[in-house]
ZAVEXLO-46721 format. One line per 10 residues: number of its first residue (from 1); for each residue z, x, y of C-alpha. Coordinates in Angstrom, 2 decimals. Example, Ala and Ser with C-alpha at 12.3 -4.5 7.8 and 13.67 -1.06 7.14 Angstrom:
// residues 2
1> 7.80/12.30/-4.50; 7.14/13.67/-1.06
// end
This chain:
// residues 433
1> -22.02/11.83/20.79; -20.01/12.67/17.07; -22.20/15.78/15.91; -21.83/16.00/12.13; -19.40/18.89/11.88; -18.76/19.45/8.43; -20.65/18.76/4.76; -19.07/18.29/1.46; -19.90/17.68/-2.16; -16.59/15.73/-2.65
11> -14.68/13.49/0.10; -11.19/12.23/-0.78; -10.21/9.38/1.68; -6.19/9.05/0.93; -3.72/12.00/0.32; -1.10/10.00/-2.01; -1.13/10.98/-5.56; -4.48/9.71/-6.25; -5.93/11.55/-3.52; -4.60/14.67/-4.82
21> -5.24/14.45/-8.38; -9.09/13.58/-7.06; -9.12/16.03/-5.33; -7.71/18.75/-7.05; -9.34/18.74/-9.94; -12.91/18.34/-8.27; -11.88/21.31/-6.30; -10.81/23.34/-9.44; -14.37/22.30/-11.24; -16.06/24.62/-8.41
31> -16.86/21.64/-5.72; -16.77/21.88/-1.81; -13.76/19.20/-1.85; -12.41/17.66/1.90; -9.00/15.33/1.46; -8.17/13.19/4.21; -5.84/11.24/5.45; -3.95/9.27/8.83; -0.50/11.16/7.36; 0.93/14.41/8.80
41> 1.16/15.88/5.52; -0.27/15.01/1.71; 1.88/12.69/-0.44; 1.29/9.11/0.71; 3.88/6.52/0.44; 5.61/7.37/-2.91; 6.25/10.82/-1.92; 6.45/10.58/1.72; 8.76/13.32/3.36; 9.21/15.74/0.00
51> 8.61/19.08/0.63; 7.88/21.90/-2.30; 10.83/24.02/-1.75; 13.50/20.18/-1.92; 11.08/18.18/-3.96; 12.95/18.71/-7.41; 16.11/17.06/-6.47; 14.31/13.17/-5.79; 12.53/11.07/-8.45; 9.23/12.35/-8.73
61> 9.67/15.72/-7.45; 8.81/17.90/-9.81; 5.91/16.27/-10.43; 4.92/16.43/-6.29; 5.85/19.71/-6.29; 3.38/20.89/-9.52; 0.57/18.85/-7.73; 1.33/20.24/-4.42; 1.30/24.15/-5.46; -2.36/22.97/-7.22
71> -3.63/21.63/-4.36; -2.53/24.93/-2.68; -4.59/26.88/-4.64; -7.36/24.76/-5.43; -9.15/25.93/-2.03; -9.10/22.15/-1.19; -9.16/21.55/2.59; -6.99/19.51/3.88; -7.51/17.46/6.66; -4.12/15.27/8.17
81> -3.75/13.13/10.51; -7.24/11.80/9.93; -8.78/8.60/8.94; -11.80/7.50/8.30; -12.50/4.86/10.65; -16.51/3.80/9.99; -19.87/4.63/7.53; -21.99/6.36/10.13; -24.97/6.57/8.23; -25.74/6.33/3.91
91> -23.39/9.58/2.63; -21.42/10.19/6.54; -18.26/8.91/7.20; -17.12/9.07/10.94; -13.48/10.04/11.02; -10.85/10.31/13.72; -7.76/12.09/14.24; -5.76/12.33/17.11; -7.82/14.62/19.16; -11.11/14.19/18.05
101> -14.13/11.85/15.81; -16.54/14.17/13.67; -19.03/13.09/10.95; -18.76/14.05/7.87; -21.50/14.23/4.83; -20.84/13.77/1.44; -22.57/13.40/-1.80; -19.54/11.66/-3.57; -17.03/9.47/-2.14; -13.40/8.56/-3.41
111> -11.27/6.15/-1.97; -7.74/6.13/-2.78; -6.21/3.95/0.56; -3.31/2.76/-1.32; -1.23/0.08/-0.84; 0.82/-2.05/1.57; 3.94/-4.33/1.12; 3.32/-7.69/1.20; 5.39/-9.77/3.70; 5.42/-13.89/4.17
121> 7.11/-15.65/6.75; 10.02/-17.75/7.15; 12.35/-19.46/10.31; 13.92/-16.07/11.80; 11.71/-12.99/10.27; 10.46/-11.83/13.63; 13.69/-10.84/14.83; 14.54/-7.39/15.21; 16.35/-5.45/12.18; 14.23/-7.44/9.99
131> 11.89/-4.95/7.84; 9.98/-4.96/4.88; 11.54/-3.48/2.06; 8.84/-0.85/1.79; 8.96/-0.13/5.40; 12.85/0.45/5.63; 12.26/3.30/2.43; 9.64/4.85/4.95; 12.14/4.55/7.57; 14.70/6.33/5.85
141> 12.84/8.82/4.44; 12.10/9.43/8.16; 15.47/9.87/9.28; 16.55/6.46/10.38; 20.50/6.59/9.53; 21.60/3.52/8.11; 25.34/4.93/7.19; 27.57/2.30/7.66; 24.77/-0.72/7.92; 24.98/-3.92/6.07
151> 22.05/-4.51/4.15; 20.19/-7.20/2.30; 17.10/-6.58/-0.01; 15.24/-9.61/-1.16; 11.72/-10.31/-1.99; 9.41/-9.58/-5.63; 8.55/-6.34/-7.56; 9.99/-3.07/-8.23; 9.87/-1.53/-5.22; 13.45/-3.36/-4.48
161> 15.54/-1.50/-6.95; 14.30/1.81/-5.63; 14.76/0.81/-2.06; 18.43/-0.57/-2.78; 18.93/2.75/-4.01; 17.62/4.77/-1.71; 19.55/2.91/0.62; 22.96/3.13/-1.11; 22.63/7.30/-1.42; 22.19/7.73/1.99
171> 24.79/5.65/2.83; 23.91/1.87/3.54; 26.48/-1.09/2.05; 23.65/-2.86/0.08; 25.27/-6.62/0.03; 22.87/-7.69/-2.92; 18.87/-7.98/-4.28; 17.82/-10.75/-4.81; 14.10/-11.38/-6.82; 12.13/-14.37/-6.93
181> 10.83/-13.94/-9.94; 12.70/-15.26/-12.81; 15.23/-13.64/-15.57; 12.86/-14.27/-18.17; 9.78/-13.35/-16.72; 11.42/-9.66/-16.12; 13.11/-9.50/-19.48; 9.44/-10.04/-20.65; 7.97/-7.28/-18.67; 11.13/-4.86/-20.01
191> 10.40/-5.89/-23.53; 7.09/-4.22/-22.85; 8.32/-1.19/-20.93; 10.43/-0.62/-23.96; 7.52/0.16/-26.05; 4.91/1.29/-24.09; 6.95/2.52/-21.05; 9.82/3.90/-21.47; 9.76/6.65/-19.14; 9.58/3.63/-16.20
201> 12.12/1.53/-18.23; 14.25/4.86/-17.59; 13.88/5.40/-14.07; 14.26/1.75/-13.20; 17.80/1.85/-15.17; 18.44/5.42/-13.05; 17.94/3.35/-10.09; 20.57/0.56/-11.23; 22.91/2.75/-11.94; 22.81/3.74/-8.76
211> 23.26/0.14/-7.72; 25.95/-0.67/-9.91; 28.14/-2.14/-7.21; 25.24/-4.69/-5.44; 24.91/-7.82/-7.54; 21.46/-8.37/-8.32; 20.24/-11.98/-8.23; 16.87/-13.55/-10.02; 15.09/-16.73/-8.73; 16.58/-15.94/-5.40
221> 14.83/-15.93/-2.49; 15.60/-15.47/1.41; 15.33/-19.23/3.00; 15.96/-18.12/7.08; 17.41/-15.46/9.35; 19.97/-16.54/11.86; 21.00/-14.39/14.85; 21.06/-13.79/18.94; 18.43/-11.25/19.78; 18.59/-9.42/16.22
231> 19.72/-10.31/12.57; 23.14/-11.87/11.91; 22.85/-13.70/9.43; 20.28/-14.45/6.31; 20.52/-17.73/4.31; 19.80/-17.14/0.81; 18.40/-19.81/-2.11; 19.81/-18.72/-5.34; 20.08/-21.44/-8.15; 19.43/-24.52/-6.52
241> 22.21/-23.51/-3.87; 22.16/-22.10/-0.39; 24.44/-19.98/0.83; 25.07/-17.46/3.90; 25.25/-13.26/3.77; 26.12/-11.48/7.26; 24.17/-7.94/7.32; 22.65/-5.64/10.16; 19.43/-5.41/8.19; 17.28/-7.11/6.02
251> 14.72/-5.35/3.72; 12.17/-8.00/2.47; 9.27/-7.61/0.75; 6.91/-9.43/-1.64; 5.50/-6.40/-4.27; 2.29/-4.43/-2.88; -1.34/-5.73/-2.20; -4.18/-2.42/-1.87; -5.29/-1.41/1.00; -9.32/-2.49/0.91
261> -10.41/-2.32/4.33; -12.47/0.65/2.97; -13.93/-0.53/-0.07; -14.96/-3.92/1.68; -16.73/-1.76/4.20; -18.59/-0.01/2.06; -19.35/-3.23/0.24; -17.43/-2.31/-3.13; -17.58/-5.58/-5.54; -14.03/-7.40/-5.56
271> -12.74/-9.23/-7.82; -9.12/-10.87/-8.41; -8.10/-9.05/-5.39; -8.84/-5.24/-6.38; -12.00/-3.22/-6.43; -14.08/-3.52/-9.69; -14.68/0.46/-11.23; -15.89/1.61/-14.63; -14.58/3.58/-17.03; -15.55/6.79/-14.59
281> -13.81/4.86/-11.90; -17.38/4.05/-10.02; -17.11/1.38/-7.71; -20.66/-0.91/-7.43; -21.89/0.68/-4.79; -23.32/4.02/-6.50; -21.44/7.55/-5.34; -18.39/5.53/-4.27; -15.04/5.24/-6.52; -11.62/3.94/-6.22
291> -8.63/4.69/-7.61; -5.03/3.91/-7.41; -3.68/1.06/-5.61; -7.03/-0.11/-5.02; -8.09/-0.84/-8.60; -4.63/-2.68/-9.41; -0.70/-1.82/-8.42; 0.43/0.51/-10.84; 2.02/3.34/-9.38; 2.02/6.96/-9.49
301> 0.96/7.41/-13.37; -2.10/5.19/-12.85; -2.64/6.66/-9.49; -2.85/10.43/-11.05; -4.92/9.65/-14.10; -7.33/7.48/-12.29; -7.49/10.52/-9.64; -8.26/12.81/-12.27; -11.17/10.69/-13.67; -12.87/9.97/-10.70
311> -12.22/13.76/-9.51; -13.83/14.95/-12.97; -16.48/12.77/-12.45; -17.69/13.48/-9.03; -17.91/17.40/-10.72; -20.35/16.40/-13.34; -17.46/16.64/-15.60; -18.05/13.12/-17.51; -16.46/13.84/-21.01; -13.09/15.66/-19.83
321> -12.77/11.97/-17.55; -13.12/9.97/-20.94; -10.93/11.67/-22.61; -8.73/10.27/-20.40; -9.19/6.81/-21.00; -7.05/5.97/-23.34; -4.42/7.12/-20.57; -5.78/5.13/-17.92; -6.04/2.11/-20.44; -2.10/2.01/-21.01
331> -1.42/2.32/-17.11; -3.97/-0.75/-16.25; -2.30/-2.96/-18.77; 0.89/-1.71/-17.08; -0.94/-2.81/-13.74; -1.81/-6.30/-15.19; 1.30/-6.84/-16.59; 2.99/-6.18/-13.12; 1.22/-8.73/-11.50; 2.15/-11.48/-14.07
341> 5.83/-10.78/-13.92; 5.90/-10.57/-10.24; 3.63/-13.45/-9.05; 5.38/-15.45/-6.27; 6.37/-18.77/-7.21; 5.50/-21.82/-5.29; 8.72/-22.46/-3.08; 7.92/-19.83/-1.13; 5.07/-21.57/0.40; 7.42/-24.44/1.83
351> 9.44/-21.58/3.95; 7.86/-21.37/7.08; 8.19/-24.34/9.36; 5.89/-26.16/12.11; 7.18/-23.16/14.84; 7.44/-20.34/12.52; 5.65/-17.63/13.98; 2.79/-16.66/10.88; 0.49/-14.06/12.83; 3.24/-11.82/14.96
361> 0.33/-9.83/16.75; -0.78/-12.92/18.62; 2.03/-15.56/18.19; 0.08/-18.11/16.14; 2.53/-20.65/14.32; 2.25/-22.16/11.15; 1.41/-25.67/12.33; -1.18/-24.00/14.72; -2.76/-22.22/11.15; -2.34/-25.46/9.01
371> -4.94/-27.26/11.08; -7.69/-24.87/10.59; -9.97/-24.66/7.51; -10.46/-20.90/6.68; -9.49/-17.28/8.39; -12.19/-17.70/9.98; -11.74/-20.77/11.79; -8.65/-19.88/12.60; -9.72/-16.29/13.67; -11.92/-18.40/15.80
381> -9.26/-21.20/17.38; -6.11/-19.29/17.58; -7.15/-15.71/17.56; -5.09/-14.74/14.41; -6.17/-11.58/12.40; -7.35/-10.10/15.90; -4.08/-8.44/17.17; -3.05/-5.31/16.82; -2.72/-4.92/13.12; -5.76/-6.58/12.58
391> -5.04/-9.36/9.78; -3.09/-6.47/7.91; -0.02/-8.19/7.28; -0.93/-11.89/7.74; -4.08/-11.56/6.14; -2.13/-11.44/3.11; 0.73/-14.31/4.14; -2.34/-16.71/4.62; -4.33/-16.39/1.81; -1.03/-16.59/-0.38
401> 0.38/-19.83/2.09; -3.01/-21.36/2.59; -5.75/-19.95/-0.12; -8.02/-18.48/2.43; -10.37/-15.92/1.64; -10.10/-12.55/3.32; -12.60/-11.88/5.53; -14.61/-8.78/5.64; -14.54/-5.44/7.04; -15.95/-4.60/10.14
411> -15.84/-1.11/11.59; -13.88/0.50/13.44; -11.76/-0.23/10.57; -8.87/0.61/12.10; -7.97/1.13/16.17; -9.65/4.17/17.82; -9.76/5.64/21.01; -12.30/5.25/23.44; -14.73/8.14/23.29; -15.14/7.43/19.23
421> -16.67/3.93/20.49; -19.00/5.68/22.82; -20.14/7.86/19.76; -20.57/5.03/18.28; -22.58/3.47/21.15; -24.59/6.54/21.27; -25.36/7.14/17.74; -27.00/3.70/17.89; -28.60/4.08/20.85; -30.59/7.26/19.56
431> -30.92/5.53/15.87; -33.23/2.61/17.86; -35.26/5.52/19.59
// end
């Protein structure tokens, strides 16, 4: 059986920005602070592979790297490569890593899980140098070599002008981006940037600079992928027209959706699609608060703010949080704002036809999903959701193609080994005595 092996006034699930900030500052306010996460190393998505002593010369550094020597000597601990994978009892998590599950007590609990890319389907995205936009930064960052690669970006949000750029400095031939979202809708959402973000109007120019040589398209949107035993060929809609682009890759991806696994487990109230917090950041189930990702897709400024908040909080310190609200008030208008301007447009619910492959984990087409009612109908007739990646990318494909509701968590929430499902087995066994 798990033992409980450790106790803590403050767990952080999630070492990305929002982690940290939680974290840190909870730690600095004198509490027994544990931040976890799956990850090798703190930093989460946005700052994935930065190290202190490099971090100044990428966007973003220099703020990872004044975080990072906090967390240092906050007296945080930091626990990588672990996840929380179930609620073991009321205030113990039972977390995993790779060569071990131990319980954990806490008195206050802080989710910040983040984000994943969103990706839909259409004839030809299972084949291999397909990728989601997101994914091909992480693959990058991780020392994939695309020098000398032919490269298409397409899909919603603003994750594609900092991918096309990342690409194009280390050495990809980006052929073109190409948004679904309309001109106007974006020239909107600048308007806005101008006067209440400029510093994100900034870096999104940095980034097309960078880009000055791809053509960037609006209401353009990937229509199929053509090729023998890999990518070839994508066929792109762009004004009414279709036309063909050869490339060796394509990086698609439809903005971000949070990562609430977690919250749903622990039975936070949802609503429009992201956790519902007060102004401390306090989820609905009492001890429990999100931030980041989780609470609306805003990126790192919301992510550290909200941190902060809910890291004051959980440390009794109430009034430094509000005085942070006014900060956290700009950054969830930001959040909102994001959503409008990128929300996908209709067409892109007629791209997958009758053999298009919609759940890749167990092979379920679209006309196979079209006949059932609900996820959970078709959970129950053609076993999508139950693969591998259990519903985590085409939980989010169906309820944008079909308006299903996503179902809830069940724990483990994510795959773990064997002998953590016998401490589960046993813990329950004993709880009945």
């Amino acid at each position: 059986m798990s033992a409980t092996s450790a106790r803590f006034d403050v767990v952080v699930a999630g070492a990305g920005p929002g982690g940290i900030a939680a974290a840190v500052v909870a730690a600095e306010a004198g509490k027994r602070v544990c931040l976890l996460d799956a990850n090798a190393a703190p930093g989460g998505q946005i700052w994935r592979g930065l190290r202190a002593e490099t971090a100044r010369r990428y966007p973003h550094g220099a703020v990872f790297a004044a975080w990072m020597a906090r967390l240092e000597r906050s007296g945080c601990v930091v626990w990588s490569g672990s996840q929380v994978v179930d609620l073991a009892a009321p205030g113990r998590l039972r977390v995993e890593s790779e060569s071990e599950s131990r319980d954990v007590e806490f008195e206050r609990l802080i989710l910040a899980a983040g984000a994943r890319e969103r990706v839909l389907p259409f004839p030809g995205w299972t084949l291999p140098g397909v990728m989601g936009a997101g994914g091909a930064q992480a693959l990058v960052k991780s020392g994939l070599d695309p020098r000398g690669k032919r490269v298409v970006v397409a899909g919603s949000g603003p994750l594609l002008l900092a991918v096309a750029a990342g690409l194009t400095r280390a050495g990809a031939s980006v052929q073109g981006i190409f948004e679904q979202t309309p001109l106007s809708r974006l020239a909107g959402l600048g308007l806005r940037m101008m006067l209440t973000q400029p510093g994100k109007l900034a870096e999104g120019a940095r980034y097309r600079l960078q880009t000055l040589r791809t053509a960037y398209h609006f209401s353009s949107w990937v229509k199929q992928v053509e090729g023998r035993g890999r990518v070839e060929r994508v066929w792109i809609t762009s004004g009414g027209k279709d036309r063909a682009l050869d490339c060796d890759w394509l990086a698609c991806g439809f903005h971000l959706v949070p990562n609430l696994e977690l919250p749903r487990l622990f039975g936070c109230k949802i609503v429009e699609g992201y956790v519902a917090v007060d102004a401390l950041q306090q989820s609905s189930v009492p001890g429990v608060a999100c931030v980041g990702e989780l609470t609306g897709i805003g990126g790192l400024e919301k992510a550290l703010v909200e941190g902060q908040i809910a890291g004051l909080s959980a440390a009794g310190c109430e009034s430094m949080a509000l005085a942070l609200a006014l900060q956290r008030r700009r950054q969830q208008k930001f959040a909102l704002h994001l959503d409008r301007a990128f929300a996908l447009r209709a067409e892109l619910r007629g791209l997958p036809m009758e053999r298009t492959i919609v759940c890749r984990c167990e092979d379920v087409t679209h006309s196979a999903l079209s006949a059932c009612a609900s996820w959970r109908e078709a959970k129950l007739h053609t076993r999508c959701g139950m693969g591998a990646c259990q519903g985590r990318v085409c939980g989010a494909a169906t309820e944008f193609l079909y308006g299903w509701k996503p179902a809830d968590s069940r724990p483990p929430v994510y795959p773990v080994r064997v002998p953590t499902l016998a401490a589960e087995t046993d813990a329950a066994a004993v709880a009945r005595r």
